[in-house]
C-alpha positions in Angstrom: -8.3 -0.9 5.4 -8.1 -0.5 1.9 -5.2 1.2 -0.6 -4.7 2.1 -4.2 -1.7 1.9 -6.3 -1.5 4.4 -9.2 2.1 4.7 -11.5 1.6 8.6 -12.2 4.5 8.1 -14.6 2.4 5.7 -17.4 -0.8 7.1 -16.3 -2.4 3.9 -15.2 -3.2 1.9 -11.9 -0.3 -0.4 -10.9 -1.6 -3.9 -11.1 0.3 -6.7 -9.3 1.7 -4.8 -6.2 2.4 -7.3 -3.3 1.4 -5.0 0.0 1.5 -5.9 3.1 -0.2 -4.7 6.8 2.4 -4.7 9.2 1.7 -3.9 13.2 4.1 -4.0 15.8 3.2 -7.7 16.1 3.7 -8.8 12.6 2.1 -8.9 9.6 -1.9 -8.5 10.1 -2.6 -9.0 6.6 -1.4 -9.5 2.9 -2.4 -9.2 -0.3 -2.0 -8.0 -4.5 -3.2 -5.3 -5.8 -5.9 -5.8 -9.0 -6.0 -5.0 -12.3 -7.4 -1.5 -11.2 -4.3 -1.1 -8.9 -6.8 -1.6 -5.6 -6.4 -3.9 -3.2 -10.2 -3.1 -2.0 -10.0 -5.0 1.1 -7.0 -5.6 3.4 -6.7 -7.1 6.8 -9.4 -7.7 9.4 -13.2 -6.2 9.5 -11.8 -4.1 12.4 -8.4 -2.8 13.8 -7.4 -1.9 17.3 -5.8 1.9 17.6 -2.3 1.7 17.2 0.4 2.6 14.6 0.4 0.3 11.6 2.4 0.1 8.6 1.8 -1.1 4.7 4.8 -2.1 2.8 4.2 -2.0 -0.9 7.0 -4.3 -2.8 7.4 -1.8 -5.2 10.5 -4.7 -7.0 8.0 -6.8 -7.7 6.3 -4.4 -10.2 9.5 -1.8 -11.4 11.8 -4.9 -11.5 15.0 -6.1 -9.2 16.4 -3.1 -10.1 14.0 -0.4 -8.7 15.1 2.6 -7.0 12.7 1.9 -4.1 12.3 -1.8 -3.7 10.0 -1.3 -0.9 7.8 1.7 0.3 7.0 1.5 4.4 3.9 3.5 5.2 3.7 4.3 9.3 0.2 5.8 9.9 -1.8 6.1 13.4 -5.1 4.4 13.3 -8.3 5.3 15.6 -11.3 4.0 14.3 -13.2 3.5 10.9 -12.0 2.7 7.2 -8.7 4.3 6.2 -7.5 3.9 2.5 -4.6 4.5 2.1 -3.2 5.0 -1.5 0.3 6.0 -3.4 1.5 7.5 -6.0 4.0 6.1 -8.0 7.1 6.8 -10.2 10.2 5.2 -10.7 12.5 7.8 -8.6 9.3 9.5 -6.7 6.4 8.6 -4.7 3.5 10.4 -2.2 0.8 9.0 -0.1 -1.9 10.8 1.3 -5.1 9.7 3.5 -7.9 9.1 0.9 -11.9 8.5 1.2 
């Protein structure tokens, strides 16, 4: 699992984004996102199917005051690497399944 956080407002990657893997279980895995806005690896070498969640703590890099404080993003996994990446602005964001 890996994911990739870019502010499409200022153009650049978002550096110092505390995400989070999330399962029905708990939290599988943690971890901040680099100075090129990646967090390149995230969670075990392999997943069981299931729905999983990341939670990006999207306060920690707009500020207390951030429109979204957190983004939750549900997904289904089956097998393989997922990334998993947003794009970010201060009132907007969109994910998508990357490569």
């Amino acid at each position: 699992m890996t994911t990739h956080v870019l502010d499409a407002a200022l153009g650049r990657p978002a550096a110092g984004v505390p995400v989070r893997l999330e399962s029905a279980d708990g939290v599988v895995a943690s971890g901040v996102t680099d100075s090129d806005g990646r967090l390149r690896t995230l969670g075990p070498s392999s997943l069981a199917p299931g729905v999983y969640r990341l939670v990006f703590d999207i306060a920690a890099y707009h500020g207390p005051e951030a429109f979204y404080p957190t983004i939750t993003v549900e997904f289904r996994f089956a097998e393989g690497h997922y990334h998993v990446p947003i794009l970010l602005s201060p009132f907007a964001y969109s994910t998508y399944r990357g490569s």
